[in-house]
C-alpha positions as a Python dict, from the first residue, in 0.01 Angstrom:
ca = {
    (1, 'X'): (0, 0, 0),
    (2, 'X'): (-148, 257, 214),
    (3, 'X'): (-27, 575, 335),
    (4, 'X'): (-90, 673, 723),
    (5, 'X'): (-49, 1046, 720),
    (6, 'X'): (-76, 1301, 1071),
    (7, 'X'): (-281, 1618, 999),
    (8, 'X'): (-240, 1935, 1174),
    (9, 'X'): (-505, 2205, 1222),
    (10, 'X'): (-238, 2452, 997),
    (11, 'X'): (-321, 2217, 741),
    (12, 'X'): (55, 2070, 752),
    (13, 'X'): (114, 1686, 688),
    (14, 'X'): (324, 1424, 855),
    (15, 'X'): (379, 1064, 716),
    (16, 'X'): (386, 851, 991),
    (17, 'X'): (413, 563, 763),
    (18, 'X'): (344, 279, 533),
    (19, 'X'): (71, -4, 600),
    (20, 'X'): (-68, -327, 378),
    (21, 'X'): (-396, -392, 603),
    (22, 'X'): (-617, -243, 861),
    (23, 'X'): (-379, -361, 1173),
    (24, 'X'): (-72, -190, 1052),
    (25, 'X'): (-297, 124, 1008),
    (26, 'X'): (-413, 50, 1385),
    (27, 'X'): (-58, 0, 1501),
    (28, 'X'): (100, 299, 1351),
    (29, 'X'): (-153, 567, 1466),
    (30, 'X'): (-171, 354, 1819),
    (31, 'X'): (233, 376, 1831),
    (32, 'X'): (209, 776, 1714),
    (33, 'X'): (-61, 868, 1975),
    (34, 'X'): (173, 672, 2240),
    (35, 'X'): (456, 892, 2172),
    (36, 'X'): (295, 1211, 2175),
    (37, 'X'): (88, 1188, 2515),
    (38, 'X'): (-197, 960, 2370),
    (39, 'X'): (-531, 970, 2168),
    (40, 'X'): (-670, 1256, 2392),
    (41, 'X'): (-407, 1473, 2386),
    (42, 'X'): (-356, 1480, 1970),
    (43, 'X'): (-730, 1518, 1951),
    (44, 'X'): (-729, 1854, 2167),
    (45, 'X'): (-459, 2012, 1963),
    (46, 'X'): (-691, 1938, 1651),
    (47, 'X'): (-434, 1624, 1506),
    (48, 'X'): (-597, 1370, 1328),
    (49, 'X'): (-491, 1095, 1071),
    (50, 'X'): (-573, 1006, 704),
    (51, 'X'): (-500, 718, 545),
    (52, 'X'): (-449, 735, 183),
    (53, 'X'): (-364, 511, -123),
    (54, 'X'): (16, 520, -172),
    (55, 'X'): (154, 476, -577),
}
């Protein structure tokens, strides 16, 4: 299982949530960029997103 996680330029972390395969990964960070003014706007405030191994 894979963790999809937003980072902030502070260095803070959001989970946005849990995937199993590349499109889930695709549809959560498409669905959080949606909901926060799109792609553009999270990249100019320095947010990106990690994905990372859950145990």
């Amino acid at each position: 299982m894979l963790a999809v996680v937003a980072v902030y330029p502070s260095g803070h972390q959001v989970l946005i949530g849990f995937a199993h395969s590349q499109a889930d990964v695709d549809s959560l960070v498409d669905d959080a960029c949606k909901a926060n003014g799109g792609r553009e706007a999270l990249i100019a405030r320095g947010i990106h997103f990690n994905v990372e191994l859950a145990c």
